[in-house]
C-alpha positions in Angstrom: -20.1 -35.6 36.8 -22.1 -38.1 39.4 -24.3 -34.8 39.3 -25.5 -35.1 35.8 -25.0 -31.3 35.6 -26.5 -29.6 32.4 -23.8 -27.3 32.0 -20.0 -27.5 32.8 -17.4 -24.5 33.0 -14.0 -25.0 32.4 -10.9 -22.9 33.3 -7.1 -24.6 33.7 -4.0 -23.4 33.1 -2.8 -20.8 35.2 -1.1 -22.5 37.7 0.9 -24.4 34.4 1.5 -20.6 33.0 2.6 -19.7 36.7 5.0 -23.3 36.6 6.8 -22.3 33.6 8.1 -18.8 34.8 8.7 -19.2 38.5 10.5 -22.1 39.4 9.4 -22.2 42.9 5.8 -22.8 41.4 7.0 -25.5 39.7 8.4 -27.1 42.6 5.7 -26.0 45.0 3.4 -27.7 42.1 5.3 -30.2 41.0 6.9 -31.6 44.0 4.4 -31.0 47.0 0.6 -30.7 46.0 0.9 -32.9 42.6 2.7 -35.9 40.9 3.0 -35.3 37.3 4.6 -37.5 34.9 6.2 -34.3 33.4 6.9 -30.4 34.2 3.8 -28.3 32.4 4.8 -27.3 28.9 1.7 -25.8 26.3 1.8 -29.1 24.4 0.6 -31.1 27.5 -1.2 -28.7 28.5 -3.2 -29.0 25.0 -3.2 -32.6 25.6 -4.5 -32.3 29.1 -7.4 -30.1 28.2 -8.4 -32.6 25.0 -8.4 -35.2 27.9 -11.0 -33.1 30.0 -13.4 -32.3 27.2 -13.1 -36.1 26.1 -14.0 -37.2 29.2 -16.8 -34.7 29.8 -18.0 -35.7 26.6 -18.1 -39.4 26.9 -19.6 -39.0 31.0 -22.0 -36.4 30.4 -24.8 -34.8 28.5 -23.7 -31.6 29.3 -22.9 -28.2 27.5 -19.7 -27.4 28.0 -17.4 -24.0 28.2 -14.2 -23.5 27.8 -12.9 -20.2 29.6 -9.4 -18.6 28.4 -7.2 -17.6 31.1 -7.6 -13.8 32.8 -4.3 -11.9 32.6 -1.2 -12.6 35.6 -0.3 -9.7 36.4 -1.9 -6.1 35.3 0.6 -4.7 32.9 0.3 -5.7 28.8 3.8 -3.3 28.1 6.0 -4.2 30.8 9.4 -4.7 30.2 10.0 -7.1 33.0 11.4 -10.3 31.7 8.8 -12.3 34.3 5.7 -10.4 33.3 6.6 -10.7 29.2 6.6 -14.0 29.9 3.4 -14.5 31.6 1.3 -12.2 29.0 3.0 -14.0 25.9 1.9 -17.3 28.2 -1.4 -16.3 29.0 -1.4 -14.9 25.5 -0.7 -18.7 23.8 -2.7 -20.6 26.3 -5.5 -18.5 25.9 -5.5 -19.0 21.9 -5.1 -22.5 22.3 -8.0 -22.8 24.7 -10.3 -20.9 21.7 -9.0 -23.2 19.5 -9.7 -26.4 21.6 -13.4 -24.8 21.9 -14.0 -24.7 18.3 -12.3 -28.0 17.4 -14.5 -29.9 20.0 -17.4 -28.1 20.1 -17.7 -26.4 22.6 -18.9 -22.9 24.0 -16.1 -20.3 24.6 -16.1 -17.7 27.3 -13.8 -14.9 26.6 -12.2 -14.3 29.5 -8.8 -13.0 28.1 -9.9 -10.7 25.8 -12.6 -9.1 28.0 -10.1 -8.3 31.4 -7.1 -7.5 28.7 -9.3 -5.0 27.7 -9.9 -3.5 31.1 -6.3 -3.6 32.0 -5.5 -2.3 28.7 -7.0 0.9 29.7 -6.0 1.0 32.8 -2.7 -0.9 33.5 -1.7 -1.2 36.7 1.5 -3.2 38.3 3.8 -6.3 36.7 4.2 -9.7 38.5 7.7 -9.9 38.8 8.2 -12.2 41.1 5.9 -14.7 42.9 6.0 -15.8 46.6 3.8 -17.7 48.6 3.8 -16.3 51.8 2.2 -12.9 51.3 -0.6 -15.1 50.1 -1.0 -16.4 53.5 -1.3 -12.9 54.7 -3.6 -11.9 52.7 -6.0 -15.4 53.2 -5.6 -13.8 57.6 -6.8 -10.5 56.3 -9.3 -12.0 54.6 -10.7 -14.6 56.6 -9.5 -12.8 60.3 -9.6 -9.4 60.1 -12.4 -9.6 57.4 -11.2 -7.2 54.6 -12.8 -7.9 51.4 -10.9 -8.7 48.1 -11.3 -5.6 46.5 -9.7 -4.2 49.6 -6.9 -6.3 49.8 -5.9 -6.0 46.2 -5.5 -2.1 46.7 -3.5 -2.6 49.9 -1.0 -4.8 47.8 -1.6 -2.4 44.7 -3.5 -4.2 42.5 -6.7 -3.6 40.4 -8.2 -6.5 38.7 -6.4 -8.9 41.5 -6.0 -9.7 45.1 -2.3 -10.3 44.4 -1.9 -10.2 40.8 -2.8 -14.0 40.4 -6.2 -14.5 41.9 -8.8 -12.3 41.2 -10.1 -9.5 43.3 -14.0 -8.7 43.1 -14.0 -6.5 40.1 -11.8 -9.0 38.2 -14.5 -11.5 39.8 -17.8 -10.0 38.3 -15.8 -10.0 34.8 -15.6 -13.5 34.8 -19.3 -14.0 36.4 -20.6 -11.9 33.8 -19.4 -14.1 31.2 -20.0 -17.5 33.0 -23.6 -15.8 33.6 -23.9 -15.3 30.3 -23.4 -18.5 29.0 -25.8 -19.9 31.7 -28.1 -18.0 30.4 -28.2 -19.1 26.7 
């Protein structure tokens, strides 16, 4: 904000969706990077993101976006307890994120719908589970033996994502099509 930036882009909530189906987020998230008061649940959440477009109100001039969350996972029909729970998540965060947009007035980037479309016709693999360390081997591919995103999400089977969490580059240009065009307006 010490910026004075004219525009501000806002995504949260993914790591609170992640929190609420795999414990081991939660405590990885809860217990080791951040102190919270409370384990994430949607209604702080909602309170959380009221906070952030308060304050970004009050300390700036900016426009402000808020993004709804891209899909967990690559597979809208699975019957995998873990991934029905992320898409109903991602699902109910996202909503409440449009909402939120319209109640404060501000812009709305449309994340969810746009990549649940793309998966939609094309589904790919659930998120049943979530561990940490493949994502360390994937950050040495990356970084050491230089393989791109797009690469490393098709060595672990993925689409849309690099590990069915974090985008890969054609999940990427979704998004930075949408954040471009709200720059752009």
């Amino acid at each position: 904000m010490a910026t004075s930036p004219d525009r501000i882009f806002v995504l949260v909530g993914a790591n609170d969706v992640l929190a609420m189906v795999f414990p081991n987020v939660q405590r990885f998230l809860g217990g080791f990077m951040k102190r919270h008061s409370q384990d994430p649940s949607f209604e702080w959440f909602k309170e959380n993101l009221a906070a952030i477009v308060a304050r970004l109100r009050a300390e700036t001039r900016a426009r402000i976006a808020l993004s709804s969350l891209g899909p967990i996972g690559e597979a809208p029909e699975s019957t995998d307890p873990n991934q029905r729970r992320l898409n109903d998540l991602v699902a109910q965060f996202s909503a409440a994120i449009k909402q939120a947009a319209e109640q404060h007035g501000t812009d709305y980037i449309p994340f969810y719908e746009r990549l649940s479309a793309e998966i939609a016709a094309s589904p790919g693999k659930a998120l049943t589970k979530f561990r940490f360390l493949p994502i360390y081997g994937d950050t040495f591919r990356y970084f050491v033996l230089r393989k791109t995103s797009d690469e490393i999400g098709a060595a672990n089977g993925w689409k849309f994502h690099v590990d069915g969490v974090h985008l890969n580059r054609r999940g990427g240009m979704i998004l930075a099509g949408l954040v471009q065009d709200f720059l752009d307006y």
